[in-house]
C-alpha positions as CSV (number, residue, x, y, z in Angstrom):
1,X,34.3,44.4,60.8
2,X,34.2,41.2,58.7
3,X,30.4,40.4,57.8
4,X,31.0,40.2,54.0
5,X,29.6,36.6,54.1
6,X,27.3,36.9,57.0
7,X,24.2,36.2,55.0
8,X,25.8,32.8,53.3
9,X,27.1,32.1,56.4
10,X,23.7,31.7,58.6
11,X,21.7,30.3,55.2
12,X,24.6,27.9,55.7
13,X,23.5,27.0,59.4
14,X,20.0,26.6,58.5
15,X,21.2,24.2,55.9
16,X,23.3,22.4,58.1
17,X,21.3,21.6,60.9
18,X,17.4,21.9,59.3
19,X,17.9,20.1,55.6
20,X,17.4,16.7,55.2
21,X,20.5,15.5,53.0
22,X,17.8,12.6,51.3
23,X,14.9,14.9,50.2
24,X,17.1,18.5,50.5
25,X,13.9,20.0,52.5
26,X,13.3,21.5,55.8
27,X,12.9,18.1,58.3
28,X,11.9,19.1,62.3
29,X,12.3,15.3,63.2
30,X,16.0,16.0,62.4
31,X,18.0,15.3,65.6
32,X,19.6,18.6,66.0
33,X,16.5,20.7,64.2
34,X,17.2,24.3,65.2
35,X,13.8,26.2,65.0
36,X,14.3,29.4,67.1
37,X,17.7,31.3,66.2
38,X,19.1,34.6,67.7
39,X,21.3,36.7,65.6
40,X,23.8,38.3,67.8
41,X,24.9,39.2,71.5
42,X,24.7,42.0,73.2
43,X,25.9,44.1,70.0
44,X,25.0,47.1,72.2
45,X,27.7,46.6,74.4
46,X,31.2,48.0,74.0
47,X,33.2,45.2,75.7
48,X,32.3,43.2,72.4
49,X,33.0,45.5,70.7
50,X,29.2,47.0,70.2
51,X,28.1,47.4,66.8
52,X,26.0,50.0,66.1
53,X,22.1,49.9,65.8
54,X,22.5,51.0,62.3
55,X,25.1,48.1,61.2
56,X,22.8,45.6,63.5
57,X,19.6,46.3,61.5
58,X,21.0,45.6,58.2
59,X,22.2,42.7,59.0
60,X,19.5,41.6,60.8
61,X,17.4,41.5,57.6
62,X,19.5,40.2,55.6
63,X,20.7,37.0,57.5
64,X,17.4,36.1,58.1
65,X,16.2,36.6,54.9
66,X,18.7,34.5,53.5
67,X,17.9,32.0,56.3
68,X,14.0,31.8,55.8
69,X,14.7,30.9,52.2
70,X,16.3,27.8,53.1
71,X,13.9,27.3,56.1
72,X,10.8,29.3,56.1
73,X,9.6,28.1,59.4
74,X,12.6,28.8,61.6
75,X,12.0,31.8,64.0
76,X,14.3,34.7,63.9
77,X,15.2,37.1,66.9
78,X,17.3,39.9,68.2
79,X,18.6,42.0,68.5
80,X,19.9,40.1,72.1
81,X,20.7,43.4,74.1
82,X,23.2,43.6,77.1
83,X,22.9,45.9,80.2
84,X,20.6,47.3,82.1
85,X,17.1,48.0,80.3
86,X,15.7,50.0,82.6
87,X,12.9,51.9,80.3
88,X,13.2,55.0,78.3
89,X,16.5,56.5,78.1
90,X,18.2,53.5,78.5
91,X,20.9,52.2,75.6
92,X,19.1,49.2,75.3
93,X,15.4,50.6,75.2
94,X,16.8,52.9,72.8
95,X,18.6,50.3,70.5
96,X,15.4,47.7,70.8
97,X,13.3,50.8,69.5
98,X,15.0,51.8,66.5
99,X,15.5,47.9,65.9
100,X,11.7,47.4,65.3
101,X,11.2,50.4,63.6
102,X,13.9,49.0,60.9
103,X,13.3,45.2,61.0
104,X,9.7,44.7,62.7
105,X,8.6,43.4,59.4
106,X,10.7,40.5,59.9
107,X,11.4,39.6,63.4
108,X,9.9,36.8,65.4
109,X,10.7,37.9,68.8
110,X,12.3,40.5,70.6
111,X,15.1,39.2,73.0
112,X,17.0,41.1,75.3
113,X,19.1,40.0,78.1
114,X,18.2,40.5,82.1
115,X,20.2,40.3,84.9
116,X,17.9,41.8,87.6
117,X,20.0,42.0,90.8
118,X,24.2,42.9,89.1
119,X,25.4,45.3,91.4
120,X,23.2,44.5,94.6
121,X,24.3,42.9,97.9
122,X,22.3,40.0,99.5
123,X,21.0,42.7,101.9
124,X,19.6,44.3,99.3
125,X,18.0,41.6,97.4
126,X,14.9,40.6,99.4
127,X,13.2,43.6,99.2
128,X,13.8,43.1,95.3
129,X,12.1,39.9,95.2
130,X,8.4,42.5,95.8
131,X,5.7,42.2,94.1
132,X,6.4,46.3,92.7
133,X,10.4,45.5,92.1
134,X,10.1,42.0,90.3
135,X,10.9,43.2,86.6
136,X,9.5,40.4,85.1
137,X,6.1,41.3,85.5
138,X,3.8,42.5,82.7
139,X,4.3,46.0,84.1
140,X,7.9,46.1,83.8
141,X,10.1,44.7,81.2
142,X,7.8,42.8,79.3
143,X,5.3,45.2,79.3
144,X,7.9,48.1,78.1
145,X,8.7,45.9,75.3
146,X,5.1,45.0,74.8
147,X,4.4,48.8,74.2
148,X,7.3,49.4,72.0
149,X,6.3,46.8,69.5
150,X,3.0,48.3,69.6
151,X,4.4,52.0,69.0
152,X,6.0,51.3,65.5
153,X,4.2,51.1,62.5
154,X,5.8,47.8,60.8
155,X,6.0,46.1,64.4
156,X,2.9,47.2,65.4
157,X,1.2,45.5,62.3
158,X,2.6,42.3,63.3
159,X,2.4,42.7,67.0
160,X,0.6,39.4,67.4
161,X,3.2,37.2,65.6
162,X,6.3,38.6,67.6
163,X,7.2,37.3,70.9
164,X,9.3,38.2,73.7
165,X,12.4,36.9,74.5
166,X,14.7,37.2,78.1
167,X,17.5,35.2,76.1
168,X,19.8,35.6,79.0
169,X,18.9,35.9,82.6
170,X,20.0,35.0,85.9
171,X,19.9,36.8,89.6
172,X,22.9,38.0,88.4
173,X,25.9,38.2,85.7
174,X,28.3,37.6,88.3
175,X,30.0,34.0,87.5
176,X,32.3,35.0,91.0
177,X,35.8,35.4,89.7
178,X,35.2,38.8,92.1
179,X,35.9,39.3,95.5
180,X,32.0,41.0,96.0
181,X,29.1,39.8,98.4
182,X,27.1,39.8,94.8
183,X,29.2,36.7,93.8
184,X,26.8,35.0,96.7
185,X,23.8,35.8,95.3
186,X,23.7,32.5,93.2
187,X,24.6,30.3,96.0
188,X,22.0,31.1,98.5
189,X,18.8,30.1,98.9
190,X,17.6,33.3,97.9
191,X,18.0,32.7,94.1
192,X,15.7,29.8,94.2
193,X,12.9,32.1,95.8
194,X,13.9,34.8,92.9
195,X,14.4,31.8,90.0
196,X,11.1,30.8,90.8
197,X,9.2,34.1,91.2
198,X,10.9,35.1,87.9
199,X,9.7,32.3,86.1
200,X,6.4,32.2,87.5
201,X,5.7,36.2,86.2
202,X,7.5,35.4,82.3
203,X,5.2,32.7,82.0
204,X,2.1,34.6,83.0
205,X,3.4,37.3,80.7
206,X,3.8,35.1,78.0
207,X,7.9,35.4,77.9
208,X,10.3,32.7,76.9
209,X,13.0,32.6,79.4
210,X,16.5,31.1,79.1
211,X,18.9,31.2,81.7
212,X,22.4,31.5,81.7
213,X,23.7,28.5,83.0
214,X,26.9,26.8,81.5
215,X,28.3,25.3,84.8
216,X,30.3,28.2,84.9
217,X,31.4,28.7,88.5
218,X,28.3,30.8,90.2
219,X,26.7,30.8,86.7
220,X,25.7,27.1,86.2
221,X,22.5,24.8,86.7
222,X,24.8,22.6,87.8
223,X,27.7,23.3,90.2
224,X,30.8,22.7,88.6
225,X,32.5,21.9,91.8
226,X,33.8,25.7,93.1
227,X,32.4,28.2,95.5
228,X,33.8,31.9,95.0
229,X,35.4,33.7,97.8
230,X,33.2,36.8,99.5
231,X,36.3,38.0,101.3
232,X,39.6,37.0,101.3
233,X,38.7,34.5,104.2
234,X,35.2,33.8,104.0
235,X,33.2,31.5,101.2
236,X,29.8,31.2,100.4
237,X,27.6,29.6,103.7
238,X,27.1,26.2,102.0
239,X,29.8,23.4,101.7
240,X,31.7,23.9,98.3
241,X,29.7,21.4,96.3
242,X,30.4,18.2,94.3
243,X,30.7,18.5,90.6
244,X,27.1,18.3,88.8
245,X,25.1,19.4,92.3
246,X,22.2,21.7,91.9
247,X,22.4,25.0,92.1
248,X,19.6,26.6,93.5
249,X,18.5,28.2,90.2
250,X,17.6,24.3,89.4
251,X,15.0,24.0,92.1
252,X,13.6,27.3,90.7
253,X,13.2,25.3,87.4
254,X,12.7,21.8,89.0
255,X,9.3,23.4,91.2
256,X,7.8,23.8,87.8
257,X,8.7,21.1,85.2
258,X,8.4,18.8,87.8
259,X,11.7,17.2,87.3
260,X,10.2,14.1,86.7
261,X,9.0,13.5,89.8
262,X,5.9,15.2,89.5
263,X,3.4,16.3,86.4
264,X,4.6,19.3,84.6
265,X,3.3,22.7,84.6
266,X,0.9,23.3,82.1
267,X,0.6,25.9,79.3
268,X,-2.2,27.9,80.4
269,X,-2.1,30.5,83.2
270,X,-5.1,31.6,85.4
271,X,-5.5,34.6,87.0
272,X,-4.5,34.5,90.8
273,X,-4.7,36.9,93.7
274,X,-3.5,37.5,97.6
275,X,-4.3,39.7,100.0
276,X,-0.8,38.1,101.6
277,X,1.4,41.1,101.1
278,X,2.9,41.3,104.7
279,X,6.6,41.0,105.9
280,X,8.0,42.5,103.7
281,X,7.9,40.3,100.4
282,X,4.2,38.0,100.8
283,X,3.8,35.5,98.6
284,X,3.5,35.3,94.7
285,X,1.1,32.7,93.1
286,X,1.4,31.0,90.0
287,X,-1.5,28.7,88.3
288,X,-2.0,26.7,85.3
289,X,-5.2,25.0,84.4
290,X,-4.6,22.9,81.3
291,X,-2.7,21.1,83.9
292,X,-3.8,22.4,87.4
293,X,-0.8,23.1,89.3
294,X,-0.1,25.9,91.8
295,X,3.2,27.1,92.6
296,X,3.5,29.6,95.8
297,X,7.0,31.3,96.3
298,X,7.0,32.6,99.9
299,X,9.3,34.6,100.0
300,X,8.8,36.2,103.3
301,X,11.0,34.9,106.8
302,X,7.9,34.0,108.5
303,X,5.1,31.2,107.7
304,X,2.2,31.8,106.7
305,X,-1.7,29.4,106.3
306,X,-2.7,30.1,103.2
307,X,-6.5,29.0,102.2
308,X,-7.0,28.5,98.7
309,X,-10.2,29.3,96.7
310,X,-10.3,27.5,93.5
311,X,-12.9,28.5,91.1
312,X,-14.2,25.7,88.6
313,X,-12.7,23.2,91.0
314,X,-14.8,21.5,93.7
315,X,-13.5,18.3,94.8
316,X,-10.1,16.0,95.2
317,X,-6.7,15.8,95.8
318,X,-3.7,17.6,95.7
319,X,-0.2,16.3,95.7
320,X,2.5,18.8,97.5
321,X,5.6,19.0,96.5
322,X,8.1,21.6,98.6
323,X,11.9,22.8,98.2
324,X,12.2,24.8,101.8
325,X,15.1,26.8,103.5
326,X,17.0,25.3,106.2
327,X,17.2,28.1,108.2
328,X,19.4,31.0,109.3
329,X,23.3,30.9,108.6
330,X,25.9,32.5,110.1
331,X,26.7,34.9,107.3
332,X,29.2,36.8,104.7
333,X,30.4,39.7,104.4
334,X,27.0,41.5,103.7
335,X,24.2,39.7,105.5
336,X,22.9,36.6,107.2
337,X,20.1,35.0,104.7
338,X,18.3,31.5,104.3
339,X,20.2,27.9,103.9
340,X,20.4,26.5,100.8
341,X,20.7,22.5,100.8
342,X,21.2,21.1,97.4
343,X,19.3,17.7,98.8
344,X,16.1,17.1,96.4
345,X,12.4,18.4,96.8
346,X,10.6,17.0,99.3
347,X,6.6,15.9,99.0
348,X,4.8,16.6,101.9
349,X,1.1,14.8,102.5
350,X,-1.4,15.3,100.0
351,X,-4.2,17.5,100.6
352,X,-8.1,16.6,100.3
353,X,-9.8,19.3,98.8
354,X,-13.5,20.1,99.7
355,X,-15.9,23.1,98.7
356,X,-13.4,24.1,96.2
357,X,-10.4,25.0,98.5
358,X,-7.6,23.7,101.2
359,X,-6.0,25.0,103.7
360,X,-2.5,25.1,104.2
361,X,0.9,26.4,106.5
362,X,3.4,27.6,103.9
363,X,7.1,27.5,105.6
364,X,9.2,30.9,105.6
365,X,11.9,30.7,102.4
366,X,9.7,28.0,100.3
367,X,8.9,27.0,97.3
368,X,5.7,24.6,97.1
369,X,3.8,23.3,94.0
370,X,0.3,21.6,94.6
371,X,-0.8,19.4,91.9
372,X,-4.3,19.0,91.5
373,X,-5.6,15.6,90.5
């Protein structure tokens, strides 16, 4: 109830982190330069308490107008929504559409918060990883968004200068204090398929995505040292790790920054296609050309050979780099699913490619970027 000074406050912020105390302008070679800021979390939500779309707006506006005039090139988003968007009718659709029609004059980017499988069981969350269920596509979430800002007259104006935001996201929002097979899903295997499939569509979407990861028991990058119970007897199927291991959602990360190991992915995506759509999942393939990598999530529990046909690219090599199920495990309270061993990413042989494509066996549960040289 107290946002007398929010305004002052945030202007203050800018000031603090973005103004150069010598020449009292904005500097970005600062040290801790701030240049994307989100105003709010999850002020839908009633557990924060939620704060209604009408307080929200108001605000909004006038914290970042009061910001801009100390930094006029900082970005300003929100309004950060909680719970489950799940289109029209939901209480975040609804709040993110009256937001722009009150402050799409002003905002940056939209962001909104995504936790795709909360509520699901492991059994259930292969068949989410589809090519139709994955609501990071264009077609889903994104796209929803997409349209909204297009359906609103001050939005719609500036469509081309907003962006899109998932400024929380995660397989799921379950940090495993709870005795549920969902506290799993971070654990397993699984969530470096899903990390990386997730990824892979908000880039080709043109999404910024943040995860959640503050080393907070299941919700961390890195393990900090605890597994979560699935019943009262049974853990998680991999060893409780060591403090700072990977979690799986690190691999789905590491397959495309290349975690220094190998070249980045770049900033440009190229359309792909498969006509792998078997058992049940098939594979999802991700491409950059300013920077020719390919990353190929199979998701499926069988291999498959996989011929690539490049188009503008004829001759060379391509470095392969593979994070890869160990196998089945015994199982939890819910299901039996693929082995996740925090040990680091294999590379495999390089390829030769000839006529513009390679052929290739691509291991069940696998992530594997090709770099093209």
């Amino acid at each position: 109830n107290n946002f007398v000074n929010a305004a002052t406050d945030a202007a203050n912020m800018v000031t603090h982190f973005n103004i150069n105390p010598s020449t009292h302008l904005p500097d970005p070679t600062l040290p801790h330069y701030v240049k994307y800021w989100v105003i709010g979390n999850e002020p839908n939500l009633s557990t924060t308490p939620a704060i209604p779309v009408t307080t929200y707006d108001p605000l909004f506006i006038s914290m970042t107008t009061a910001m801009k005039a100390v930094d006029p090139n900082i970005l300003a988003g929100g309004p950060a929504t909680g719970g489950s968007y799940s289109g029209p009718g939901s209480t975040p659709y609804s709040y993110i559409d009256q937001f722009l029609i009150d402050c799409g004059g002003i905002v940056d980017f939209v962001d909104f918060h995504k936790y795709d499988l909360s509520g699901s069981l492991w059994s259930d969350s292969p068949t989410r990883l589809s090519s139709t269920g994955n609501t990071y596509k264009y077609n889903a979430r994104p796209g929803q968004i997409r349209a909204q800002i297009l359906a609103h007259p001050l939005s719609a104006a500036r469509s081309a200068q907003i962006g899109i935001q998932i400024g929380e996201w995660n397989i799921s929002s379950n940090a495993g204090g709870s005795n549920t097979p969902e506290a799993r899903l971070p654990y397993d295997f699984f969530n470096v398929l899903y990390g990386a499939s997730a990824l892979g569509n908000m880039m080709t979407t043109g999404t910024r995505g943040m995860v959640f990861g503050d080393k907070n028991a299941a919700l961390g990058i890195l393990s900090d040292g605890t597994t979560p119970y699935i019943t009262a007897t049974t853990r998680v199927t991999w060893p409780p790790p060591a403090t700072d291991t990977p979690m799986p959602i690190f691999y789905a990360y590491a397959m495309y920054t290349g975690m220094g190991l190998f070249r980045h992915y770049g900033t440009a995506a190229v359309n792909t296609t498969t006509t792998i759509v078997a058992s049940p999942n098939g594979l999802d393939v991700f491409a950059s050309n300013n920077g020719k990598n390919i990353v190929v999530v199979n998701k499926d529990n069988i291999a498959h050979t996989v011929t690539f046909a490049l188009t503008g690219y004829a001759m060379g090599t391509a470095e392969v780099w593979q994070k890869a199920a160990d196998g089945a495990v015994i199982g939890s309270s819910d299901a039996t699913g693929p082995q996740y061993d925090p040990s680091p990413i294999q590379q495999l042989p390089a390829m030769n490619i000839t006529n513009g494509g390679f052929s290739v066996s691509v291991p069940a549960y696998s992530v594997t970027t090709y770099v093209l040289n």
